[in-house]
KOLVO-882894 format. One line per 10 residues: number of its first residue (from 1); their letters; for each residue x, y, z of N, C-alpha, C. Coordinates in pm, 1 decimal, padded with zeros to 6 digits, always signed. Layout:
NUM = A = X:Y:Z:X:Y:Z:X:Y:Z ~ ... .
! end
This chain:
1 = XXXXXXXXXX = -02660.4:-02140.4:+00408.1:-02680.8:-02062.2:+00286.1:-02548.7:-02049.1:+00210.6 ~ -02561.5:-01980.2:+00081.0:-02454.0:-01992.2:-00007.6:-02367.6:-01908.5:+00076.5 ~ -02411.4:-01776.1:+00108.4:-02281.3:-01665.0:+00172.4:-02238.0:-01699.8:+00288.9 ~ -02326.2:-01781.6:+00376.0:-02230.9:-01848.4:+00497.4:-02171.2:-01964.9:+00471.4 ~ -02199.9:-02076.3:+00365.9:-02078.4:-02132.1:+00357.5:-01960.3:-02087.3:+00301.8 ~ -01972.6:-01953.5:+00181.9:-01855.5:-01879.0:+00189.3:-01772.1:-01795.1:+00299.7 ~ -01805.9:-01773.6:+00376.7:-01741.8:-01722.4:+00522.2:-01627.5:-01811.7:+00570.2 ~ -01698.7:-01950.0:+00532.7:-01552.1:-02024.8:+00580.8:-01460.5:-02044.0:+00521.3 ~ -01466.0:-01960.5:+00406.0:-01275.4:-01967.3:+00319.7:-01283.3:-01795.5:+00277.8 ~ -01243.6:-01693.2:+00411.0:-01235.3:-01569.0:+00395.7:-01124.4:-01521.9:+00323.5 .
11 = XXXXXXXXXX = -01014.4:-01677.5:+00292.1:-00914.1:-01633.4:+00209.2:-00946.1:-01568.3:+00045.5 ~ -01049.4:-01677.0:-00001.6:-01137.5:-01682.2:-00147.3:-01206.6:-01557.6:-00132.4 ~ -01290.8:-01585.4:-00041.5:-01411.5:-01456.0:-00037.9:-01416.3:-01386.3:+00082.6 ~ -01388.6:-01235.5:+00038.1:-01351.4:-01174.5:+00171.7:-01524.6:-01130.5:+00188.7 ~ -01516.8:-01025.9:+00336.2:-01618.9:-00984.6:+00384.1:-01723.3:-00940.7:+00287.3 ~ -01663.7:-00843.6:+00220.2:-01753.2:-00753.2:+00099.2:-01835.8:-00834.8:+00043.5 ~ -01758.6:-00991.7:-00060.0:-01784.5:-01089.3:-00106.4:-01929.0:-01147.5:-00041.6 ~ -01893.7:-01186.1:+00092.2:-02001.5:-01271.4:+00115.3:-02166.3:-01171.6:+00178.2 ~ -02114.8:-01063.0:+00200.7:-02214.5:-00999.4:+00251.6:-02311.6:-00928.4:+00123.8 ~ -02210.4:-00920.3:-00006.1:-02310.9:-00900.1:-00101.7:-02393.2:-01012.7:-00124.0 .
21 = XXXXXXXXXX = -02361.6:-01134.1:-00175.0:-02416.1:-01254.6:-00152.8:-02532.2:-01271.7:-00066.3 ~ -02520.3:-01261.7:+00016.4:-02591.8:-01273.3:+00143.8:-02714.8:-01115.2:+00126.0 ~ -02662.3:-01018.0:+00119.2:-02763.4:-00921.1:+00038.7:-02896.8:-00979.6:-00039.7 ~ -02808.0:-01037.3:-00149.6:-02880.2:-01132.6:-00279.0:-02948.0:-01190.6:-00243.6 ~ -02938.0:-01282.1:-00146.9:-03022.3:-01384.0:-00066.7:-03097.0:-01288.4:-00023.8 ~ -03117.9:-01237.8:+00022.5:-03245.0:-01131.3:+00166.2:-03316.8:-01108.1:+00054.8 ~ -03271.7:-01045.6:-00066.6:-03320.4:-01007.0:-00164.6:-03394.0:-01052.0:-00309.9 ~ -03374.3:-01196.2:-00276.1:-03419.2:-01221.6:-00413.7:-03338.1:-01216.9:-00514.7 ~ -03235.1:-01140.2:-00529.3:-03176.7:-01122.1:-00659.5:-03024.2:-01152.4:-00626.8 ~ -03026.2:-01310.6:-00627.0:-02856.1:-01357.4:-00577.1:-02798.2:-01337.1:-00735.4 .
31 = XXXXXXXXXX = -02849.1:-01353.2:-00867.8:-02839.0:-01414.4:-00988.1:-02764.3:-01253.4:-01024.2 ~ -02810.3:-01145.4:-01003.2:-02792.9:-00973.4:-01056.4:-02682.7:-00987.2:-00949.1 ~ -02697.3:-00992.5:-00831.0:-02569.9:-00935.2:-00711.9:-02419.2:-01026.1:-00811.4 ~ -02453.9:-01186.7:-00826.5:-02344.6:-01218.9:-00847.9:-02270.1:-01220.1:-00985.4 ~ -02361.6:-01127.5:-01100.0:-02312.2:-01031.1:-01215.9:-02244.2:-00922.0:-01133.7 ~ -02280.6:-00842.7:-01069.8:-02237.3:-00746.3:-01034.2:-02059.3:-00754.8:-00962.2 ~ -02055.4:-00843.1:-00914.1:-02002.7:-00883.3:-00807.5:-01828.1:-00951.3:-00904.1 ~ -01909.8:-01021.9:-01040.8:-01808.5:-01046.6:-01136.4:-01773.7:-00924.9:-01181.0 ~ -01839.5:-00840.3:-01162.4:-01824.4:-00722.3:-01261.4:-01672.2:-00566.7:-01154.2 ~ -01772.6:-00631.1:-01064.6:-01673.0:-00520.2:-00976.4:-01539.5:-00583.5:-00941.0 .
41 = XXXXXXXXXX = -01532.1:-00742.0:-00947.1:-01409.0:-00747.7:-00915.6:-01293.4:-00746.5:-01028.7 ~ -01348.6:-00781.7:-01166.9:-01293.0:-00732.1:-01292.7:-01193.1:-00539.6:-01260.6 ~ -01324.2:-00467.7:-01277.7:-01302.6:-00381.2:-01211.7:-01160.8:-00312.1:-01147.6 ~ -01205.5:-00401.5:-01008.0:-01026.5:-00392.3:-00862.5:-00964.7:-00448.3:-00924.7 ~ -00956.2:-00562.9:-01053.0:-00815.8:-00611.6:-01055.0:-00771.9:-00519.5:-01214.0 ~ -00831.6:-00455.6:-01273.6:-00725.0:-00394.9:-01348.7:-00737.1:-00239.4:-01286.5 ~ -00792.2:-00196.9:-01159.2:-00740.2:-00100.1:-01099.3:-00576.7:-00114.5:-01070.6 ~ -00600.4:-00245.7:-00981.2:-00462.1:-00294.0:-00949.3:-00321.5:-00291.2:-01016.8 ~ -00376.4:-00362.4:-01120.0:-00243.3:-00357.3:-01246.9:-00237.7:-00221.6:-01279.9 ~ -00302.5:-00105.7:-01301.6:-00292.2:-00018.2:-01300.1:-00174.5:+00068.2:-01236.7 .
51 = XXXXXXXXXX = -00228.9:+00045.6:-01097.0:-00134.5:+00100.7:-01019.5:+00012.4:+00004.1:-00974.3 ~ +00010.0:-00113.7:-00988.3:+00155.3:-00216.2:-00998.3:+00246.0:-00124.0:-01155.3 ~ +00168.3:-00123.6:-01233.1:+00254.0:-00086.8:-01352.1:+00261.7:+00034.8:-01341.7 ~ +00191.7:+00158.7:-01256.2:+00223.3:+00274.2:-01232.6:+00409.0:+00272.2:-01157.4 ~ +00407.4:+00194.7:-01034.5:+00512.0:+00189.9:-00925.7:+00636.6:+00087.2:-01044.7 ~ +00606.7:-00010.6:-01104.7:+00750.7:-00035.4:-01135.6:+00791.3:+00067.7:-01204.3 ~ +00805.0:+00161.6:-01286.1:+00904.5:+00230.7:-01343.9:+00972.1:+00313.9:-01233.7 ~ +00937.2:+00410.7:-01137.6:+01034.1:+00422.5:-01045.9:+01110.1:+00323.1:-00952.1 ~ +01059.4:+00245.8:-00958.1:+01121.4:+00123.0:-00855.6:+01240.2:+00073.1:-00937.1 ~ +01256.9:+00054.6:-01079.6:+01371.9:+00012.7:-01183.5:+01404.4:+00101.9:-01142.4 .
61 = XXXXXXXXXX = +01389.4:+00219.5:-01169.3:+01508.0:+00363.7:-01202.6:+01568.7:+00363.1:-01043.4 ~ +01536.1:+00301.4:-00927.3:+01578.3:+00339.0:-00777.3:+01687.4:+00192.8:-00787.8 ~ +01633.3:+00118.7:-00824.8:+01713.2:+00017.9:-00843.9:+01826.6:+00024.1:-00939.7 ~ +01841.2:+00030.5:-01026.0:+01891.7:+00044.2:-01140.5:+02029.2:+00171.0:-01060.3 ~ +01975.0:+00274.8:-01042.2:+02053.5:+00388.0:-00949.0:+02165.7:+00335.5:-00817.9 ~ +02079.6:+00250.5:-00744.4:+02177.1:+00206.9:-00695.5:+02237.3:+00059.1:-00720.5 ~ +02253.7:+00034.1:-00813.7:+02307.9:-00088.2:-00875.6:+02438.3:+00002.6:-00918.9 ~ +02402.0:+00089.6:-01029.7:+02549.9:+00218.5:-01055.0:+02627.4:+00240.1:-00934.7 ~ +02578.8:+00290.9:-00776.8:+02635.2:+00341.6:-00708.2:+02694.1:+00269.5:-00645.8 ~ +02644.4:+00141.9:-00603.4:+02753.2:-00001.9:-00597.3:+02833.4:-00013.5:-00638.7 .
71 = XXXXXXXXXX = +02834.0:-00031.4:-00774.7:+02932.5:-00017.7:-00910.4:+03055.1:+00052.1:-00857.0 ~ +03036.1:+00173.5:-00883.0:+03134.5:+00298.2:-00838.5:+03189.3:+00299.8:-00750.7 ~ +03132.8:+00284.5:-00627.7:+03159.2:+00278.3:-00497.7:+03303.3:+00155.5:-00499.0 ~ +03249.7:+00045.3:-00541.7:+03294.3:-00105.6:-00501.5:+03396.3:-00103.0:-00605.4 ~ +03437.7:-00039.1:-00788.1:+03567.3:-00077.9:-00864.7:+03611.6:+00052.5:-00869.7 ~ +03509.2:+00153.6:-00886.0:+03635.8:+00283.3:-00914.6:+03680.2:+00377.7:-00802.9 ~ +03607.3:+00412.9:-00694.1:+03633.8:+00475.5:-00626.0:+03777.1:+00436.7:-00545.1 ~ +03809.2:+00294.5:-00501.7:+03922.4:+00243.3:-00420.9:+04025.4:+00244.8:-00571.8 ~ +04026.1:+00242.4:-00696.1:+04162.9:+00289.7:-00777.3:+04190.6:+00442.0:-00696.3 ~ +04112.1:+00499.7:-00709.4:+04173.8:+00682.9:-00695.4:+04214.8:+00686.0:-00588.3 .
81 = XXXXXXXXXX = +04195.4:+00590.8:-00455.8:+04278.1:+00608.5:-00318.9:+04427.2:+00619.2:-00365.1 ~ +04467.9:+00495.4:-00442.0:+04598.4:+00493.3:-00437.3:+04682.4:+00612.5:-00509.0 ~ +04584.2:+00662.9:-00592.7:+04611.9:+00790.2:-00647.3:+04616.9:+00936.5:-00554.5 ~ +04563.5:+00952.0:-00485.0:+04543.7:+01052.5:-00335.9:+04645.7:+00979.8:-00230.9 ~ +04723.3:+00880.4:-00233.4:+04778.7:+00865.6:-00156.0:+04911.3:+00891.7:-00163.3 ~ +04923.8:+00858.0:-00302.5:+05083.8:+00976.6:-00335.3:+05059.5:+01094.5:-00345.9 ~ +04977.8:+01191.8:-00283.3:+05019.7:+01321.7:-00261.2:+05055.6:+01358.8:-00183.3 ~ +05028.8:+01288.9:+00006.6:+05068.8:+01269.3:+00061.8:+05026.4:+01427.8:+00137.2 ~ +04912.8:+01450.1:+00120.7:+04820.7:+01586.8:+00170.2:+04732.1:+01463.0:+00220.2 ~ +04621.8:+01594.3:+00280.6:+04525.6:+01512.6:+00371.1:+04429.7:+01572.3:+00266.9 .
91 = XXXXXXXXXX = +04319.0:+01488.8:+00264.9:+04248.4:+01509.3:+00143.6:+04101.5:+01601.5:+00225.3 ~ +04022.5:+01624.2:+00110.8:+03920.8:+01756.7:+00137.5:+03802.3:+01610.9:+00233.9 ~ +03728.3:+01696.4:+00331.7:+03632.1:+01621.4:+00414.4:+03536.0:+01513.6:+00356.5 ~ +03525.1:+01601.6:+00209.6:+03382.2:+01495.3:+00119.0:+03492.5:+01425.5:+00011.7 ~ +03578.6:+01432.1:+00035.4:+03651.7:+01293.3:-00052.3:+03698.2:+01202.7:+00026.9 ~ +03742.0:+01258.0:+00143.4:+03788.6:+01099.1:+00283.6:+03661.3:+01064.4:+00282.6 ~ +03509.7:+01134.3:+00326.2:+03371.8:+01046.3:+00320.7:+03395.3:+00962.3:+00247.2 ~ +03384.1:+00977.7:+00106.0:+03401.0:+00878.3:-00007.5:+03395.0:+00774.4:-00028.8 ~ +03604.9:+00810.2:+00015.6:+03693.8:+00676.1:+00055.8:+03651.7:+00595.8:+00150.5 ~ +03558.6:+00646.0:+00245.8:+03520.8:+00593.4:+00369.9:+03408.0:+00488.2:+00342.9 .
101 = XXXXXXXXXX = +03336.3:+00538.5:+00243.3:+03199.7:+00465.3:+00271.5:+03218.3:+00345.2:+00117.0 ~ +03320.4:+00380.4:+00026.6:+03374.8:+00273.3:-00056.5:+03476.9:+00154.9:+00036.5 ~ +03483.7:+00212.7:+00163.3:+03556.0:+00143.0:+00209.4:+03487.9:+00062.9:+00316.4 ~ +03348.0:+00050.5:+00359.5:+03278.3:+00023.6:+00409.8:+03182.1:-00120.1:+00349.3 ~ +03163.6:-00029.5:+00198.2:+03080.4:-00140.7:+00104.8:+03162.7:-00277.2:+00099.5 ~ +03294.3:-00251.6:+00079.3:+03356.7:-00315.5:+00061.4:+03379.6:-00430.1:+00155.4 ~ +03356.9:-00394.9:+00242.5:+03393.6:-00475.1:+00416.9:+03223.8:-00565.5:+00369.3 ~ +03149.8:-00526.4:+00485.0:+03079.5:-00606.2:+00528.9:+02899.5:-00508.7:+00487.6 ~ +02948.2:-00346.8:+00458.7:+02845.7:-00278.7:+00427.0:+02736.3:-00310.4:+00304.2 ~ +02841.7:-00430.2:+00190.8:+02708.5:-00458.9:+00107.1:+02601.1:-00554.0:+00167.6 .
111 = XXXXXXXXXX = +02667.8:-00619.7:+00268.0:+02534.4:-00703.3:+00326.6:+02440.7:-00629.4:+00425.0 ~ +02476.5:-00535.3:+00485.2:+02379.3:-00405.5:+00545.0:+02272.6:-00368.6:+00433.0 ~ +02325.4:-00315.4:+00320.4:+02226.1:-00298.6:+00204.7:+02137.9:-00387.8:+00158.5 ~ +02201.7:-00519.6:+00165.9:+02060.3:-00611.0:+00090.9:+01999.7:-00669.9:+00217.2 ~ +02097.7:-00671.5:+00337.5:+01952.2:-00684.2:+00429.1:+01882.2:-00582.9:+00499.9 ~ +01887.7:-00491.7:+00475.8:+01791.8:-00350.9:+00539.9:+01670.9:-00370.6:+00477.1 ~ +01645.5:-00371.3:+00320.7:+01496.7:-00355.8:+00283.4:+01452.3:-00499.6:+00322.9 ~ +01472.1:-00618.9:+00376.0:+01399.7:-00735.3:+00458.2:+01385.8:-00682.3:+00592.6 ~ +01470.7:-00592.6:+00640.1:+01476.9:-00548.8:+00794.8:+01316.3:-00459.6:+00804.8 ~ +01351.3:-00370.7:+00705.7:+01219.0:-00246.7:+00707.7:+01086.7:-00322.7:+00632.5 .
121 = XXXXXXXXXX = +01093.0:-00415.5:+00565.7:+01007.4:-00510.2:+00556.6:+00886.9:-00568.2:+00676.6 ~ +01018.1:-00640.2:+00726.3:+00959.6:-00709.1:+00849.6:+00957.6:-00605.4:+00966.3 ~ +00985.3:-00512.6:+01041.5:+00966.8:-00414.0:+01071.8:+00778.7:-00332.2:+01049.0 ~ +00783.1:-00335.5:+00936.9:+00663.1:-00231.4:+00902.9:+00550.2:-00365.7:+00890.7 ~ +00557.6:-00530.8:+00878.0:+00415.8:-00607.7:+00876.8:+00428.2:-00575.6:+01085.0 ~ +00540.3:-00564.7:+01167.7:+00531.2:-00613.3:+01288.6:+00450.8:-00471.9:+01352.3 ~ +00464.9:-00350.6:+01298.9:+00388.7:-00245.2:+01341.5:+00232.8:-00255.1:+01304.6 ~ +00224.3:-00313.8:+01184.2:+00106.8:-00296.2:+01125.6:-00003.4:-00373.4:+01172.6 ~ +00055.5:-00484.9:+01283.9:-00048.8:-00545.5:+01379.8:-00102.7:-00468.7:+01462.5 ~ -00093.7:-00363.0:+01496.2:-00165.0:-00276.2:+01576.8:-00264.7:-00179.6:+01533.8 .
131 = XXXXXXXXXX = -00357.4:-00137.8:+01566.8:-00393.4:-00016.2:+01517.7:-00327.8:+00050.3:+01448.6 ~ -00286.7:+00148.4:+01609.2:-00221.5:+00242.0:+01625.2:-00129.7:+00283.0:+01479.5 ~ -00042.6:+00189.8:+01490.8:+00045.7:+00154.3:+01385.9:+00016.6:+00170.7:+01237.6 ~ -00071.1:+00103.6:+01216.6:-00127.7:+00082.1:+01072.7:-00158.1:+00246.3:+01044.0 ~ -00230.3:+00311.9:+01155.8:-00283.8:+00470.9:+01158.7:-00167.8:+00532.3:+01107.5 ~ -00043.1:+00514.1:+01185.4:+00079.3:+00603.2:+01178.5:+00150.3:+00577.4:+01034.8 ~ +00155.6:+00464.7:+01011.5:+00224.1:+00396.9:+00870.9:+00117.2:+00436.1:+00775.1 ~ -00001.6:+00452.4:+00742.8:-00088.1:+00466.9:+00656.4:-00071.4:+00652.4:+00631.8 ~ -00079.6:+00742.0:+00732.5:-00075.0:+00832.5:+00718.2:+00016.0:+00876.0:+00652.5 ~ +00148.4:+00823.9:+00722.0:+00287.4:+00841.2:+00650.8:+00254.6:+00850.1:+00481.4 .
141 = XXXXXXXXXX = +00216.7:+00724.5:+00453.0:+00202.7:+00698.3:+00285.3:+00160.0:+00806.7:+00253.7 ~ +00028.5:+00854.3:+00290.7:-00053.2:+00938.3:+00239.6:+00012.4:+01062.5:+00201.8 ~ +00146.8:+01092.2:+00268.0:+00218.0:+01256.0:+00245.2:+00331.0:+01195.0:+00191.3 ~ +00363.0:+01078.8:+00099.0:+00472.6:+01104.1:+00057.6:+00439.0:+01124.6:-00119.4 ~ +00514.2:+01208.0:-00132.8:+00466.5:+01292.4:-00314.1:+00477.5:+01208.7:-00441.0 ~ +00342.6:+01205.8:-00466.0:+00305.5:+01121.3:-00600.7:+00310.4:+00993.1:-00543.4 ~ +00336.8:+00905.4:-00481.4:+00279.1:+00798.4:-00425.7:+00186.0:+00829.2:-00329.6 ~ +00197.5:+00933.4:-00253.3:+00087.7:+00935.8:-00172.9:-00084.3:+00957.9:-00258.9 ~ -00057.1:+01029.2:-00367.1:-00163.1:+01056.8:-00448.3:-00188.3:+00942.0:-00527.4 ~ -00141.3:+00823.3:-00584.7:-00195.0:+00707.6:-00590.7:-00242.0:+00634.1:-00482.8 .
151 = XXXXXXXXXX = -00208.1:+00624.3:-00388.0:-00253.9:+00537.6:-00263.3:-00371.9:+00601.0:-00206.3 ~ -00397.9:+00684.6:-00247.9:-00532.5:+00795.2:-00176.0:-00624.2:+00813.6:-00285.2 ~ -00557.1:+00833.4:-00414.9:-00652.8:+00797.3:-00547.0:-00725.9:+00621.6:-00490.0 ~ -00634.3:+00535.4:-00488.4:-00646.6:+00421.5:-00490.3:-00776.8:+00383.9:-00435.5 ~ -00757.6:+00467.5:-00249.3:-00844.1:+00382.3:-00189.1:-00994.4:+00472.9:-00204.7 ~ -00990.1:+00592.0:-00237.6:-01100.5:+00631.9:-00291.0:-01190.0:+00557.5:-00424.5 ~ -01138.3:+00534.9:-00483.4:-01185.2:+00433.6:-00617.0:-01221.3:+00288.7:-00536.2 ~ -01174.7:+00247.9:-00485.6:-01206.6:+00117.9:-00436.8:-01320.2:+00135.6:-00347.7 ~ -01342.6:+00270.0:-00252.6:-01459.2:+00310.7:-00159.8:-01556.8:+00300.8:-00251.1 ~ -01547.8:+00407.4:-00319.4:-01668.4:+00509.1:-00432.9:-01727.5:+00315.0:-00474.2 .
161 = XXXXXXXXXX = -01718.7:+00236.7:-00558.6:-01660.4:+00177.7:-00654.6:-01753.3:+00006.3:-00503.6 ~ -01711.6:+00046.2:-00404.0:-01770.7:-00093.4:-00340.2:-01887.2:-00012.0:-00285.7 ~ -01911.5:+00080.6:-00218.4:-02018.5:+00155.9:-00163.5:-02118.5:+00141.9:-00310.5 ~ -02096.8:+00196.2:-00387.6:-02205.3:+00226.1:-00514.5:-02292.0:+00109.5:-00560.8 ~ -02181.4:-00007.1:-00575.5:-02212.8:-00190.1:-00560.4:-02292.8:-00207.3:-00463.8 ~ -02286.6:-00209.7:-00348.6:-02322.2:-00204.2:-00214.4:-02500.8:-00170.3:-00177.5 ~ -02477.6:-00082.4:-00204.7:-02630.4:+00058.3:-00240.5:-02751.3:+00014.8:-00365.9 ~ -02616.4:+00002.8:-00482.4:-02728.9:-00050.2:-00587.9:-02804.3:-00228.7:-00591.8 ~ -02745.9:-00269.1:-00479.8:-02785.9:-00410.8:-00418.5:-02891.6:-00397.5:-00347.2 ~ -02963.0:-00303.3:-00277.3:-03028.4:-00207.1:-00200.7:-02988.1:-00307.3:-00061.5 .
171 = XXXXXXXXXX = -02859.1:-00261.0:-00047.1:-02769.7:-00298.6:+00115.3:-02824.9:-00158.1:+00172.5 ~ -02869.5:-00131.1:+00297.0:-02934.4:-00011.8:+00372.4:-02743.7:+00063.9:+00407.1 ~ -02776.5:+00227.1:+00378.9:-02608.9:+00262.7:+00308.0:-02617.2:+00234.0:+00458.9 ~ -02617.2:+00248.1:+00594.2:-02520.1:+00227.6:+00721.6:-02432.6:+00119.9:+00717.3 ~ -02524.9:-00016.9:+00703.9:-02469.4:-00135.4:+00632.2:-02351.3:-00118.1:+00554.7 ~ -02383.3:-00092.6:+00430.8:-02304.9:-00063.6:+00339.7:-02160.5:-00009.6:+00373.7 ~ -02158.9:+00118.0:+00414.7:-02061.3:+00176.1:+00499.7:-01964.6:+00095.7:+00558.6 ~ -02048.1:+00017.0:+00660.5:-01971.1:-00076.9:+00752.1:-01853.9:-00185.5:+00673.1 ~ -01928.1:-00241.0:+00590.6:-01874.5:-00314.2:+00489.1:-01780.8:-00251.4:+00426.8 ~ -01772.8:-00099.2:+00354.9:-01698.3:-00063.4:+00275.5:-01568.8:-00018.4:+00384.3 .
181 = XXXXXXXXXX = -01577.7:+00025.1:+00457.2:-01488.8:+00083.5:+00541.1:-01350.3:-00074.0:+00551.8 ~ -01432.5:-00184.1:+00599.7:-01305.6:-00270.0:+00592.3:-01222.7:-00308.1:+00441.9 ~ -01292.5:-00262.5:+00381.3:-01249.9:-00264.7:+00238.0:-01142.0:-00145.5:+00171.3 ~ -01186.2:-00083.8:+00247.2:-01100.1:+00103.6:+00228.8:-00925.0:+00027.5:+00185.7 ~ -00848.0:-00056.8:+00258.8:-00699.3:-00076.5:+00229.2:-00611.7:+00064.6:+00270.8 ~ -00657.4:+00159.0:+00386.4:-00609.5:+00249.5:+00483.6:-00657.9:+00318.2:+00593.7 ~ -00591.7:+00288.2:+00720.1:-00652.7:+00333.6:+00812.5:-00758.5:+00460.8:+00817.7 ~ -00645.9:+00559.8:+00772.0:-00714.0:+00693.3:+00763.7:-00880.7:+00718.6:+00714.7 ~ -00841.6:+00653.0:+00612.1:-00996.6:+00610.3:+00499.8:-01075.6:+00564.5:+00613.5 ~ -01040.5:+00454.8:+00691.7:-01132.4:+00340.5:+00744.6:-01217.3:+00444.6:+00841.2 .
191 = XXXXXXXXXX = -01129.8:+00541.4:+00915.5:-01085.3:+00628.0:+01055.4:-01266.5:+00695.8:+00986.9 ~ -01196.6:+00774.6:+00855.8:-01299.3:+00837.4:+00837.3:-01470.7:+00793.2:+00799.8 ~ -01415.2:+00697.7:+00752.3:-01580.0:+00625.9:+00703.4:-01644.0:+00615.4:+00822.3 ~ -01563.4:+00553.7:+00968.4:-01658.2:+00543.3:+01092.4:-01726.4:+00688.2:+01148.3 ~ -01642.5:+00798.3:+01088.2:-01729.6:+00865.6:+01162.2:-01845.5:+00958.0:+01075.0 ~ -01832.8:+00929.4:+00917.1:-01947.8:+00924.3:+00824.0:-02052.0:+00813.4:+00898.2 ~ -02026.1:+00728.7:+00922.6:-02142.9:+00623.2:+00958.9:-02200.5:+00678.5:+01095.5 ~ -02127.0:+00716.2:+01191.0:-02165.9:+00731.7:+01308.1:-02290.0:+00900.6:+01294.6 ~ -02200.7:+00990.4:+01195.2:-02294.6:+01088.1:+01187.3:-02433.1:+01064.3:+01126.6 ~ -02402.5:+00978.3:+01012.0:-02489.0:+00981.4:+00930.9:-02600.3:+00938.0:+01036.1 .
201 = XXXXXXXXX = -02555.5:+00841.1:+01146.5:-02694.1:+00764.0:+01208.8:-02707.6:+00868.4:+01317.7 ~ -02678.3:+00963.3:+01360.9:-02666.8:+01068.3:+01441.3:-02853.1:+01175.3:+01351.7 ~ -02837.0:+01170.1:+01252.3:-02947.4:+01190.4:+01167.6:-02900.4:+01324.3:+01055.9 ~ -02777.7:+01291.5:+01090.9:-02637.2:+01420.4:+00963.7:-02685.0:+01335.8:+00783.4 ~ -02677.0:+01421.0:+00696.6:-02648.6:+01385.0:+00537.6:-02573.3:+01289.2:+00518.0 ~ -02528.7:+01260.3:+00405.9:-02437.5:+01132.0:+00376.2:-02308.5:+01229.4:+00342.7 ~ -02357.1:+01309.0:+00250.8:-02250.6:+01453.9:+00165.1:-02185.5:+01537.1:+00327.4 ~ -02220.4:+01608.5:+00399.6:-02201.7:+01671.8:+00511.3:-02078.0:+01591.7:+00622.8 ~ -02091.2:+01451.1:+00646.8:-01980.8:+01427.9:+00707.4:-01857.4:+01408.4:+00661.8 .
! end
């Protein structure tokens, strides 16, 4: 069938993709699912840009910030040593820091800086193979301020938004659920949808869990 030969390029068409498809098929109505289906992914991708063009303007201004503090650090701060050094006093604790850490950049500390964010990079895909991990790193996001409230806006819109698709396909909602949950893009989300599904089939509301 059409949705199982899409299964074999899950790169193109992920789960959601082929199981609506495959819906369509059970259903009669492959021709409406795969309007819909154009329609919702229109949809996720200017959610997306949405939120990409939300995150670059702080990401310039963090950048941009420490591009200055480089700056400073690396031409002006080492003039004023030689200036503190004819006084020939011992200087106050947070001005030897200073000198210390202009004197650091200088050495070998700017390559610490540009390779740390590849370090915490690769670091956070090697946790994120785990559960566990993904749980702990996802949560994290979730409490850090004003990004955490896009990333939790985010994956709510993408739930609401594939569940509703899902339902109005008449996918039976447990189904549905199942499907949307790998779609969520955070553990926590995912954590919770299983145990909406599990209540709901327990014989609980949909609203109540």
């Amino acid at each position: 069938t059409l949705s199982e030969a899409m299964a074999h390029y899950p790169k193109t068409f992920n789960n959601l993709y082929t199981n609506m498809v495959s819906a369509g098929e059970a259903g009669g109505v492959l021709d409406l699912i795969l309007n819909r289906l154009a329609d919702f992914m229109e949809k996720s991708q200017a959610l997306k840009r949405k939120v990409i063009g939300a995150m670059i303007y702080p990401i310039c201004v963090l950048v941009l910030a420490l591009g200055i503090v480089m700056g400073i650090m690396t031409f002006i701060v080492p003039k004023f040593e030689a200036v503190f050094a004819d006084f020939g006093s011992d200087l106050p604790a947070v001005t030897q820091t200073l000198l210390d850490i202009s004197k650091w950049i200088m050495g070998y500390g700017w390559l610490w800086i540009l390779c740390s964010p590849i370090a915490v990079i690769s670091l956070i895909t090697l946790i994120r193979f785990s559960k566990t991990g993904r749980l702990i790193l996802d949560r994290g996001n979730l409490k850090i301020p004003v990004v955490g409230q896009i990333i939790s806006k985010t994956s709510i819109a993408r739930f609401t938004r594939t569940l509703g698709t899902l339902i109005s396909a008449g996918v039976p909602i447990l189904e549905a659920i199942n499907i949307t949950r790998e779609t969520a893009g955070n553990e926590v989300y995912r954590n919770a949808l299983t145990e909406v599904h599990d209540n709901i089939r327990k014989g609980e509301t949909f609203a109540e869990p």
